[in-house]
N, CA and C atoms as an extended XYZ file, in Angstrom:
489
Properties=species:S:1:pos:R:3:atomname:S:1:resname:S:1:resid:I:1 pbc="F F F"
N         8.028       12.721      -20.264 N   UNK     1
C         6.679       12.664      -20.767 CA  UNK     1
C         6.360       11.221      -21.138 C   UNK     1
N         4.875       10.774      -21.044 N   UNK     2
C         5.305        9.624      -20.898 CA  UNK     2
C         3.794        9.041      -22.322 C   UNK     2
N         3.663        8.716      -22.137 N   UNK     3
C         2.740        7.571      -23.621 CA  UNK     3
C         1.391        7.322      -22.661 C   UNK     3
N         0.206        7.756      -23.064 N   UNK     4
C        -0.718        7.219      -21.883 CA  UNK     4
C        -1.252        6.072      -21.581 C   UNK     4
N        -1.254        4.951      -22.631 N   UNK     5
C        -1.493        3.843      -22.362 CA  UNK     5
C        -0.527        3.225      -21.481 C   UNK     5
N         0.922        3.793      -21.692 N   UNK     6
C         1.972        2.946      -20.806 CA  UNK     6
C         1.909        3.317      -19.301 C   UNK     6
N         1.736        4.578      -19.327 N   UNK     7
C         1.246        4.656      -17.455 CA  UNK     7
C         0.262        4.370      -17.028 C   UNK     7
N        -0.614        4.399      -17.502 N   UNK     8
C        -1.762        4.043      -17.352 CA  UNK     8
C        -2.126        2.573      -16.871 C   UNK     8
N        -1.119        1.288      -17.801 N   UNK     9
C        -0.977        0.227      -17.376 CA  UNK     9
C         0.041        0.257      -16.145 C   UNK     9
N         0.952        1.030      -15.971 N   UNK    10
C         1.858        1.289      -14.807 CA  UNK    10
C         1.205        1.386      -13.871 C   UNK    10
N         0.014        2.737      -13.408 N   UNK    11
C        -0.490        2.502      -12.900 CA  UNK    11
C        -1.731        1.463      -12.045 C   UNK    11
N        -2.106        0.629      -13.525 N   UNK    12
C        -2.946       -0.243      -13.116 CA  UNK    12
C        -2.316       -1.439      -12.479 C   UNK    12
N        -0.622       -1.963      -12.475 N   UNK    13
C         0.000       -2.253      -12.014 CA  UNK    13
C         0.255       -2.609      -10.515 C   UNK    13
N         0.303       -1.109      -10.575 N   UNK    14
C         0.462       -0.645       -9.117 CA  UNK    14
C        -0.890       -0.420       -8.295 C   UNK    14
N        -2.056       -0.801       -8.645 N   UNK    15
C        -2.991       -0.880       -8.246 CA  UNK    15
C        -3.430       -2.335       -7.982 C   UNK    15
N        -3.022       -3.223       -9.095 N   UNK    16
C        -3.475       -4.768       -8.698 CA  UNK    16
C        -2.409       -4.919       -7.569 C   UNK    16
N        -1.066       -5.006       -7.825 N   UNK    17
C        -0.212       -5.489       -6.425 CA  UNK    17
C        -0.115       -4.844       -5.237 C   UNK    17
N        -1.198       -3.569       -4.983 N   UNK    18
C        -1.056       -3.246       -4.135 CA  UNK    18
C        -2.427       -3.652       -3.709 C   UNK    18
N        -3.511       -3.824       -4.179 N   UNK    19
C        -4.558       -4.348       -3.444 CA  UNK    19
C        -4.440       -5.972       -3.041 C   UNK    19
N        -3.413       -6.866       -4.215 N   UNK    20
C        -3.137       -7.888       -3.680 CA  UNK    20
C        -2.304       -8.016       -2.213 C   UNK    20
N        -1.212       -6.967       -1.977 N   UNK    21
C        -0.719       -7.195       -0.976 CA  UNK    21
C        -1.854       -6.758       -0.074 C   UNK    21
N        -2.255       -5.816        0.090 N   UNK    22
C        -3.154       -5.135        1.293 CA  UNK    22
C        -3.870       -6.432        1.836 C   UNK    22
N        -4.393       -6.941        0.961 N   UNK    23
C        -5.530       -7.939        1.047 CA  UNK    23
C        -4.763       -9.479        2.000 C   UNK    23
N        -3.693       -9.705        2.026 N   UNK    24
C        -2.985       -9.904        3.080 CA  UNK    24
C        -3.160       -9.935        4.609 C   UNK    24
N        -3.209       -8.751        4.916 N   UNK    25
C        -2.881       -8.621        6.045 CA  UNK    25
C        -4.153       -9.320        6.661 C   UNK    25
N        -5.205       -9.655        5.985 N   UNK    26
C        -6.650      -10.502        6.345 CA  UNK    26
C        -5.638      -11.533        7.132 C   UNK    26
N        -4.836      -12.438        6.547 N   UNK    27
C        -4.077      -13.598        6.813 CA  UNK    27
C        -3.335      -13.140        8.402 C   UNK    27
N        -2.741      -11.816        8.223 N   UNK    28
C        -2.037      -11.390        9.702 CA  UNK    28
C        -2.809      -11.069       10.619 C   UNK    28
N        -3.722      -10.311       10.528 N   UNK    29
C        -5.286      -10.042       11.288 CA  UNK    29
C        -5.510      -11.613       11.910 C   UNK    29
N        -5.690      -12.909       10.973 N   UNK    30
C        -6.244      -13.725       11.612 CA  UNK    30
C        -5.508      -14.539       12.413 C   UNK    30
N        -3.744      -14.053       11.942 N   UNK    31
C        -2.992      -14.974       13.023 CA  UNK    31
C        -2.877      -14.059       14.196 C   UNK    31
N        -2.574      -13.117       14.116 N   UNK    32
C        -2.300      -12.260       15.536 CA  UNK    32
C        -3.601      -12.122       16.463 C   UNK    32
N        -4.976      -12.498       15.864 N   UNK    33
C        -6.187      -12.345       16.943 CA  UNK    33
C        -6.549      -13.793       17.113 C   UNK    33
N        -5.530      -14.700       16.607 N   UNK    34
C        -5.777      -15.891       16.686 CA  UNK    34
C        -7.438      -16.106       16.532 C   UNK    34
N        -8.086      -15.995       15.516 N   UNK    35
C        -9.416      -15.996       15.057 CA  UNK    35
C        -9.221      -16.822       13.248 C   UNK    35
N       -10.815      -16.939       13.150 N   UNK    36
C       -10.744      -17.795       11.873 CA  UNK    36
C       -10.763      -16.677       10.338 C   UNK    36
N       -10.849      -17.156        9.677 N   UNK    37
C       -10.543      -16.241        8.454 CA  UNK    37
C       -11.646      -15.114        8.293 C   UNK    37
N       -13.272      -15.903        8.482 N   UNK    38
C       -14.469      -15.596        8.439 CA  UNK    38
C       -14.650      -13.963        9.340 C   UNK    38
N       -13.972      -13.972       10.363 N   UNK    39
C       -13.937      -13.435       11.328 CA  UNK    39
C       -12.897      -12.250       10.954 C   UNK    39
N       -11.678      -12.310       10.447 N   UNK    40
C       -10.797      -11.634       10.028 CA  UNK    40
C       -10.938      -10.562        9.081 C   UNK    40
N       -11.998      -10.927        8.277 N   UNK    41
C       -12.295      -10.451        6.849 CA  UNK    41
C       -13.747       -9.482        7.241 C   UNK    41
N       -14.199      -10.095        8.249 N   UNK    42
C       -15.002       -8.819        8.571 CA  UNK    42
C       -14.450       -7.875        9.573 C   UNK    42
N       -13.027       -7.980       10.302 N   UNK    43
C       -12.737       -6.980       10.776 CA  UNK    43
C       -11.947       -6.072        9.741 C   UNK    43
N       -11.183       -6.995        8.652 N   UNK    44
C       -10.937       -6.654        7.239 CA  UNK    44
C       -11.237       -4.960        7.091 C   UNK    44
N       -13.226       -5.740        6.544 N   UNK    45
C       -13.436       -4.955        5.363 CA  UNK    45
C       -14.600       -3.653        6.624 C   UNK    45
N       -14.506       -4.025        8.068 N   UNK    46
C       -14.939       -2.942        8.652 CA  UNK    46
C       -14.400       -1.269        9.010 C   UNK    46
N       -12.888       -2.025        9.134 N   UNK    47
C       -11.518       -1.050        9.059 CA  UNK    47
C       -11.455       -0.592        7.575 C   UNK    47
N       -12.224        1.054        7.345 N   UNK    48
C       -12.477        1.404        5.663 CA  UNK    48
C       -10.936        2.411        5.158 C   UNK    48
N        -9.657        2.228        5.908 N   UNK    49
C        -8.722        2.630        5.127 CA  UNK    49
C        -7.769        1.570        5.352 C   UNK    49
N        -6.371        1.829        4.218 N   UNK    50
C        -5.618        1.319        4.878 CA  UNK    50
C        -4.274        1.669        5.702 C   UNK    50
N        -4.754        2.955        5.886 N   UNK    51
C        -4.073        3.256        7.226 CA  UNK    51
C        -4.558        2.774        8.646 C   UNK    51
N        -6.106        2.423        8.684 N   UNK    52
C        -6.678        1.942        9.867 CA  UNK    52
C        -6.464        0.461       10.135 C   UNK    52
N        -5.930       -0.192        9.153 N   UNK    53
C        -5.833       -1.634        8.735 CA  UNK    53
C        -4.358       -1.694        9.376 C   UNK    53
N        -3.271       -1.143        8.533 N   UNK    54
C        -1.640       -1.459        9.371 CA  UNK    54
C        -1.921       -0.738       10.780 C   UNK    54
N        -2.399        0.148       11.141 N   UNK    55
C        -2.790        0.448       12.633 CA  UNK    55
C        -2.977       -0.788       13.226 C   UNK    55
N        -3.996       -1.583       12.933 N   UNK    56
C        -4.706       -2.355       13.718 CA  UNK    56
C        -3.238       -3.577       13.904 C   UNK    56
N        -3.236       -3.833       12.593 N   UNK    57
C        -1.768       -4.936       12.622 CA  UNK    57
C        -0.508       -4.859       13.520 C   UNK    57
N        -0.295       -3.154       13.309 N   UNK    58
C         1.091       -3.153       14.413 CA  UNK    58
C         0.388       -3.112       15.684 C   UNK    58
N        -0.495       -2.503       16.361 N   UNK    59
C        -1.181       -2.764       17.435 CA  UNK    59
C        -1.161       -4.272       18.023 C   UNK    59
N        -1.620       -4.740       17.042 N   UNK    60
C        -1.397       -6.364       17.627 CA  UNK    60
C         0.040       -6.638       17.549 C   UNK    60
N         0.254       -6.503       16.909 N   UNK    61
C         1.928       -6.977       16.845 CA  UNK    61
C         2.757       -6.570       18.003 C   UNK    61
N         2.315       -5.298       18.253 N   UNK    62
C         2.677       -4.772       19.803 CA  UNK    62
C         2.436       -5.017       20.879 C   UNK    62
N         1.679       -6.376       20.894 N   UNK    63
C         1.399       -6.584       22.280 CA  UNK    63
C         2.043       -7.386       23.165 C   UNK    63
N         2.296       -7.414       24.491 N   UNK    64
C         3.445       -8.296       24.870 CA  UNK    64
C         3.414      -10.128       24.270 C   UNK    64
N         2.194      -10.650       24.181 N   UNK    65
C         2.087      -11.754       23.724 CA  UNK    65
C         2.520      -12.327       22.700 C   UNK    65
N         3.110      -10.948       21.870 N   UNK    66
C         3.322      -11.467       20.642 CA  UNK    66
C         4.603      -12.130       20.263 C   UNK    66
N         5.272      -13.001       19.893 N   UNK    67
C         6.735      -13.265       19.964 CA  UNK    67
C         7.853      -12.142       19.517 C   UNK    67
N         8.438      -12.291       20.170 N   UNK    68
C         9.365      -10.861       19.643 CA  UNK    68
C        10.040      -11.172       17.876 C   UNK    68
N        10.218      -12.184       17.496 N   UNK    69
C        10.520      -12.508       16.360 CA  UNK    69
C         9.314      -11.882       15.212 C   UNK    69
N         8.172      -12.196       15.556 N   UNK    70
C         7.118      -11.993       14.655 CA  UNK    70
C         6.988      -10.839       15.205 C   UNK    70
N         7.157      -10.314       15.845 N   UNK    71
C         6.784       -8.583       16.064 CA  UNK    71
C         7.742       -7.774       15.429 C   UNK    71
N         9.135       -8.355       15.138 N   UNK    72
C         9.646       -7.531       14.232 CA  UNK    72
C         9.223       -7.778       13.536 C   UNK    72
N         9.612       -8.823       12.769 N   UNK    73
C         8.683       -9.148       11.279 CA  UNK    73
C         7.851       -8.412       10.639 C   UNK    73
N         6.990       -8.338       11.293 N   UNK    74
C         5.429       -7.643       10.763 CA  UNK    74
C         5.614       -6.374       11.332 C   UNK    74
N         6.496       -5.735       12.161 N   UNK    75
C         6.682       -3.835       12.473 CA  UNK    75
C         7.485       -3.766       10.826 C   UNK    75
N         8.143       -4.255       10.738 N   UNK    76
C         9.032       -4.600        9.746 CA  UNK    76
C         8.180       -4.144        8.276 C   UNK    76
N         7.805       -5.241        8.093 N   UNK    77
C         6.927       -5.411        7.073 CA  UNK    77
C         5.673       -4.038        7.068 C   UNK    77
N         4.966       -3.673        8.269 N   UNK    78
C         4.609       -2.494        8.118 CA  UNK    78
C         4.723       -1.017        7.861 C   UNK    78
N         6.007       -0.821        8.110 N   UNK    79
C         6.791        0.066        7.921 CA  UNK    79
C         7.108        0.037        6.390 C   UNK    79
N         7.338       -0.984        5.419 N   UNK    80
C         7.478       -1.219        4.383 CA  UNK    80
C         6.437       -0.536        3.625 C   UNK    80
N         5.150       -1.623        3.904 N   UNK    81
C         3.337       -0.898        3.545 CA  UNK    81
C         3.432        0.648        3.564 C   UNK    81
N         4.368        1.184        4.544 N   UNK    82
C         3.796        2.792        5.022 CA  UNK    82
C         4.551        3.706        3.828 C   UNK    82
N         6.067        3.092        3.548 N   UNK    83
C         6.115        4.119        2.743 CA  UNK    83
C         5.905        3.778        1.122 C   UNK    83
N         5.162        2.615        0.789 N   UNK    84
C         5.049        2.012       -0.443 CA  UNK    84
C         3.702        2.936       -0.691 C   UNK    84
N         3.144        2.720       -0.092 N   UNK    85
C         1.380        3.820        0.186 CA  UNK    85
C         1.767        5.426        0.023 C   UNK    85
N         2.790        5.700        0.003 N   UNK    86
C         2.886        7.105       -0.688 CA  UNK    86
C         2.746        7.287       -2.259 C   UNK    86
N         3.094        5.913       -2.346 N   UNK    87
C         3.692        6.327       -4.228 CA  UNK    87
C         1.909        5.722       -4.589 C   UNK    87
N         1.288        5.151       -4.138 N   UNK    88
C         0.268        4.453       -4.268 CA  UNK    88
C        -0.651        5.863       -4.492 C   UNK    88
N        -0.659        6.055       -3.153 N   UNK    89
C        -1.960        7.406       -2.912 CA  UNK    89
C        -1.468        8.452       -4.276 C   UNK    89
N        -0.385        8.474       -4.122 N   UNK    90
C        -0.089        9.764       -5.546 CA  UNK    90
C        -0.845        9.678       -6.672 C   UNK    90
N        -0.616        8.635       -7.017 N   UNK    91
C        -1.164        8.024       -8.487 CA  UNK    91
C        -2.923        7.898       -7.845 C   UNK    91
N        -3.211        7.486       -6.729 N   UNK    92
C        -4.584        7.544       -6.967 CA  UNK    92
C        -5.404        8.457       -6.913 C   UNK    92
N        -4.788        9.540       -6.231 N   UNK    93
C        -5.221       11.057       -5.662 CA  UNK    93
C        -4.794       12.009       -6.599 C   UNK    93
N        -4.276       12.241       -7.746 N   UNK    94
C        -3.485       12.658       -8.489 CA  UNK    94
C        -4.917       13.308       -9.866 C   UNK    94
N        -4.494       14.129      -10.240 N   UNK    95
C        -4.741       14.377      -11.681 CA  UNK    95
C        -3.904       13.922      -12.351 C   UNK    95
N        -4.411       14.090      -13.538 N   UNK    96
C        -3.139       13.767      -14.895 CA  UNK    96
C        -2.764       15.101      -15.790 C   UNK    96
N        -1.870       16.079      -16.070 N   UNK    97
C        -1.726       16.713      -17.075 CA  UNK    97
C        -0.951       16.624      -18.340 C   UNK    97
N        -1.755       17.002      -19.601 N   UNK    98
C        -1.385       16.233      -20.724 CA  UNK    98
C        -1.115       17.880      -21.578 C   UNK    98
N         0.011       17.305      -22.541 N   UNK    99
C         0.592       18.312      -23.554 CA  UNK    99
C        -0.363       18.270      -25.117 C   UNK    99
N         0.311       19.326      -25.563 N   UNK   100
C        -0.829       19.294      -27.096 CA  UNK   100
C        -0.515       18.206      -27.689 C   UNK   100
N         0.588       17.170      -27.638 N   UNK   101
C         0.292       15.888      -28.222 CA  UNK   101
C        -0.342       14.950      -28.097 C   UNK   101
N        -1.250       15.384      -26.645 N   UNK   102
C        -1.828       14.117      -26.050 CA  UNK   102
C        -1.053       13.197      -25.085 C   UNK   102
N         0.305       13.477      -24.957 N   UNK   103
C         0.801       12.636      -23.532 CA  UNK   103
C         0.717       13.527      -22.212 C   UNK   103
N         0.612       12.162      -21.440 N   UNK   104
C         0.899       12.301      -20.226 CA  UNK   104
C         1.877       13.226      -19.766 C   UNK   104
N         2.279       14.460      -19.176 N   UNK   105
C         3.205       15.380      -19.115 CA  UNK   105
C         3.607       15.723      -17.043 C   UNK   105
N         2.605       15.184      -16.135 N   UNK   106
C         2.598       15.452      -14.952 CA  UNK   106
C         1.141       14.744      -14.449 C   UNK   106
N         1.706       14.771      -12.914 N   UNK   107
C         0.730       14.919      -11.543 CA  UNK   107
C         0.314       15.815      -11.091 C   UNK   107
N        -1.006       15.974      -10.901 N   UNK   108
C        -1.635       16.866       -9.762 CA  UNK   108
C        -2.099       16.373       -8.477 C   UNK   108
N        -1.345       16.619       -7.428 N   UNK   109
C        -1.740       15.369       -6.516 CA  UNK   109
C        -3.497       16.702       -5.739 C   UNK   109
N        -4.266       15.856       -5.593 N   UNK   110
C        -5.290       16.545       -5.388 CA  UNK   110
C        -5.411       16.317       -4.126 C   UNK   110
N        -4.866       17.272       -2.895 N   UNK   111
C        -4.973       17.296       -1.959 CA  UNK   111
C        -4.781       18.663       -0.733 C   UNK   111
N        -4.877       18.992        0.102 N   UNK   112
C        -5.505       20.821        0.454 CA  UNK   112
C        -3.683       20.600        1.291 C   UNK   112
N        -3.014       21.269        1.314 N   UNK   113
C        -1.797       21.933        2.209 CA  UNK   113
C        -2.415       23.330        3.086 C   UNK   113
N        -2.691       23.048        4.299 N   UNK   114
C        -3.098       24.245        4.696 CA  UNK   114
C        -2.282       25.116        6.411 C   UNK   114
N        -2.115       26.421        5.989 N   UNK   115
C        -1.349       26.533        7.389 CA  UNK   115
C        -2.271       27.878        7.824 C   UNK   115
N        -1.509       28.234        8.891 N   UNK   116
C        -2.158       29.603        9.493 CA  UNK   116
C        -2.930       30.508        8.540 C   UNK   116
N        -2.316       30.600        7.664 N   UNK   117
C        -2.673       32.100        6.600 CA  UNK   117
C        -2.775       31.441        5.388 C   UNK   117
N        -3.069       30.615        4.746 N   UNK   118
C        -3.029       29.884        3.435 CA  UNK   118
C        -3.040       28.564        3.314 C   UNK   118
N        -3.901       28.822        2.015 N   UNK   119
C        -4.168       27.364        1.819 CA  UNK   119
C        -3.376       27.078        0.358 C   UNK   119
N        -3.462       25.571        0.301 N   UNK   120
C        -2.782       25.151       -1.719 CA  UNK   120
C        -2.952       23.820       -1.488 C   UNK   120
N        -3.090       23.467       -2.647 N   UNK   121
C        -3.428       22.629       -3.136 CA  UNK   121
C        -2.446       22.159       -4.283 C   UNK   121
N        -2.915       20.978       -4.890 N   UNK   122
C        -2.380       20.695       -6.239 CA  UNK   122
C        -0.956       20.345       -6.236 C   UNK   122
N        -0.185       19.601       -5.335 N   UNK   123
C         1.559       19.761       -5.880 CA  UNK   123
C         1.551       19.161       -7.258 C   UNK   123
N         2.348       19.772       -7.823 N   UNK   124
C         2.579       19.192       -9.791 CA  UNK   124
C         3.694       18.395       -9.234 C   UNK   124
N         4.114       17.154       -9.982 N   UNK   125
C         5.361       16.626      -10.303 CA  UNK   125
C         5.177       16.246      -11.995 C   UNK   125
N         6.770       16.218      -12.398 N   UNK   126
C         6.547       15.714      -14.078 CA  UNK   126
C         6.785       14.700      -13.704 C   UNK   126
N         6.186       13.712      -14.929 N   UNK   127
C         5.916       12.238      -15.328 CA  UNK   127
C         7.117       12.470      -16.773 C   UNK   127
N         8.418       12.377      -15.775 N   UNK   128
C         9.665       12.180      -16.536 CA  UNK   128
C        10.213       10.440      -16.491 C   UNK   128
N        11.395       10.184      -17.137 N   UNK   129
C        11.553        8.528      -17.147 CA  UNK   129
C        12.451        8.372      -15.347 C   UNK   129
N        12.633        9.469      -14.275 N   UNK   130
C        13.101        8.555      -13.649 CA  UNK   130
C        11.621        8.918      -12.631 C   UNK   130
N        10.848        9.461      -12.794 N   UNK   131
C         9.542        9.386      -12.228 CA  UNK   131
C         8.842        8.058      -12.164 C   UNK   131
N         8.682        7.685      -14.184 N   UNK   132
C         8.324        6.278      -14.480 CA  UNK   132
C         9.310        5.437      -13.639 C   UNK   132
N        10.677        5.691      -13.537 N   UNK   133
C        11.529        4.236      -13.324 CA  UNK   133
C        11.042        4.235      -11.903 C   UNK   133
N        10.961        5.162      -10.568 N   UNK   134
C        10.506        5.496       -9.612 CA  UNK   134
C         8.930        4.602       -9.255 C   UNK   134
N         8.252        4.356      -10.766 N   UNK   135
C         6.988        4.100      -10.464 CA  UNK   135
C         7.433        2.661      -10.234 C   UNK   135
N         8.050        2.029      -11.483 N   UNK   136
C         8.151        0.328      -11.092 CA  UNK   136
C         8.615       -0.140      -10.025 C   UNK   136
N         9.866        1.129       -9.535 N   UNK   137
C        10.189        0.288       -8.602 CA  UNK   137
C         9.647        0.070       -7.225 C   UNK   137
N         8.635        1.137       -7.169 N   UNK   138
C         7.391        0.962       -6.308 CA  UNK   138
C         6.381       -0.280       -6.646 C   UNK   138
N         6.057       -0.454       -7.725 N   UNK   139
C         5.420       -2.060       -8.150 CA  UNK   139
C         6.793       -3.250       -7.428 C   UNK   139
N         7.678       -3.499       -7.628 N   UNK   140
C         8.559       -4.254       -7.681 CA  UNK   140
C         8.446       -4.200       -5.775 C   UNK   140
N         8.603       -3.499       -5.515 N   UNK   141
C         8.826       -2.983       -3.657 CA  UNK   141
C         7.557       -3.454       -3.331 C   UNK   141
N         6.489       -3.585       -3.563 N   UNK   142
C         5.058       -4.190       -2.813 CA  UNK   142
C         4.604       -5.196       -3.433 C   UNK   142
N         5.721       -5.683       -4.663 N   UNK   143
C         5.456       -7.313       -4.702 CA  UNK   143
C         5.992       -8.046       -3.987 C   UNK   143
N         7.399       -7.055       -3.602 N   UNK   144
C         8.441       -8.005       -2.593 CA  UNK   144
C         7.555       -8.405       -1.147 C   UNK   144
N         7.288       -7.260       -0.536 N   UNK   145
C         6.335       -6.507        0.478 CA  UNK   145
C         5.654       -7.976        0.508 C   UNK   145
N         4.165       -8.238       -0.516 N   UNK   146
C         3.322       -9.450       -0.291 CA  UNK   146
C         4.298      -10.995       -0.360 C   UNK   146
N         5.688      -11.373       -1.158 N   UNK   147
C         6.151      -12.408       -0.919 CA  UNK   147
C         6.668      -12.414        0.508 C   UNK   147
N         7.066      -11.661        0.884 N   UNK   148
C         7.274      -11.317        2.897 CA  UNK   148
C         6.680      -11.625        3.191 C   UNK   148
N         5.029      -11.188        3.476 N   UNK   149
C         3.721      -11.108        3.989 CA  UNK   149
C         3.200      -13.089        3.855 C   UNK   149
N         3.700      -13.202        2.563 N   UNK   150
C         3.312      -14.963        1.949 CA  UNK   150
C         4.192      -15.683        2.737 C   UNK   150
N         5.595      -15.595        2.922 N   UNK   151
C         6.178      -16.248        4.051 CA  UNK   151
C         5.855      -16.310        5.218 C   UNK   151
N         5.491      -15.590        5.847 N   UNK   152
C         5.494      -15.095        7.649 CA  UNK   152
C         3.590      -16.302        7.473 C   UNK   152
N         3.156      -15.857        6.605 N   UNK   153
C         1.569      -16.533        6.707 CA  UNK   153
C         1.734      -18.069        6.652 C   UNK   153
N         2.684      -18.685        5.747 N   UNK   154
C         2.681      -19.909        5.188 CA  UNK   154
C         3.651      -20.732        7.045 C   UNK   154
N         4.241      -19.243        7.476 N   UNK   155
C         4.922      -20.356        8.339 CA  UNK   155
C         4.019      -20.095        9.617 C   UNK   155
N         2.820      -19.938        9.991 N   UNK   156
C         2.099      -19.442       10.402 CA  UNK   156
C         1.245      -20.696       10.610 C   UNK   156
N         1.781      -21.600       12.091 N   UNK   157
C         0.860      -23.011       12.417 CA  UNK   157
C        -0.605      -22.560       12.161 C   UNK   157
N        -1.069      -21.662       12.736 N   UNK   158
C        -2.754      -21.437       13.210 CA  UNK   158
C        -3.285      -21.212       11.785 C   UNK   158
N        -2.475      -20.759       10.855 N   UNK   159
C        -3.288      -20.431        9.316 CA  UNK   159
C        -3.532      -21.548        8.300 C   UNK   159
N        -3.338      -23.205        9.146 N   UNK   160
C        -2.900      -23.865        7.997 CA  UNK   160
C        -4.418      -24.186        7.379 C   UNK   160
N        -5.331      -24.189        7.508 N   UNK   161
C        -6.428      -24.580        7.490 CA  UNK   161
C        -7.247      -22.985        6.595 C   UNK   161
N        -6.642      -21.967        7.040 N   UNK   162
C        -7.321      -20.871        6.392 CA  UNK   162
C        -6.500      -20.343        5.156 C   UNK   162
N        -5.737      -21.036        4.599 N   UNK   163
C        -5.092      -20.349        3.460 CA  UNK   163
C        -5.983      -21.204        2.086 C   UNK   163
């Protein structure tokens, strides 16, 4: 069970470093279409998830032109994004359920499970301490994630002018 101001900043946590990293891939967008930043940022912010965004990235990354070094790299690095974005979406898609003391006690992840004959909704998880420890180390994993993302850009001839 957890204190609500403290997840709460956990979560907000995990919300700044993950929009800082996302916000990234503007920089990989503009080296892999070899285009200027201006240009990048509106294919950016036209692509409205960010599942349509690492799509677009490994796509390029996949193309024969691309050096095979930097195509791992960045499959690499995307694959990273993919499963860091689970713990992300939880917390953002999520209810909160709270005990008669007022803490934080669980997740409701608010989302439909549906098969042939039934539908559900709602998976609960508790907001126990290795849940919390689970949460940082998802903060800690997509800060690493953007210092990756900050290398591959910085060594990145065509970006020197757009950083």
């Amino acid at each position: 069970m957890g204190n609500v101001p403290d997840i709460l900043l956990k979560v907000g946590r995990l919300n700044y470093v993950w929009t800082n990293t996302e916000s990234l891939l503007i920089y990989v967008i503009t080296h892999l279409m070899a285009v200027d930043k201006e240009t990048a940022v509106i294919v950016f912010l036209t692509l409205n998830t960010t599942r349509a965004r690492i799509d677009l990235v490994e796509r390029l990354a996949k193309r024969r032109s691309t050096p095979e070094a930097e195509r791992k790299e960045i499959l690499v690095a995307m694959a990273r994004i993919k499963r860091a974005s689970k713990v992300r979406n939880k917390y953002n898609h999520s209810i909160y359920s709270f005990n008669e003391q007022g803490e934080m006690t669980a997740t409701q992840l608010m989302r439909l499970v549906e098969t042939e004959d039934s539908v559900r909704y709602g998976k609960v998880e508790e907001l126990d301490e290795r849940e919390l420890e689970q949460l940082e180390r998802s903060i800690a994993e997509i800060a690493d994630i953007a210092q990756t993302l900050w290398r591959f850009i910085h060594a990145s001839p065509h970006l020197k002018g757009e950083i």
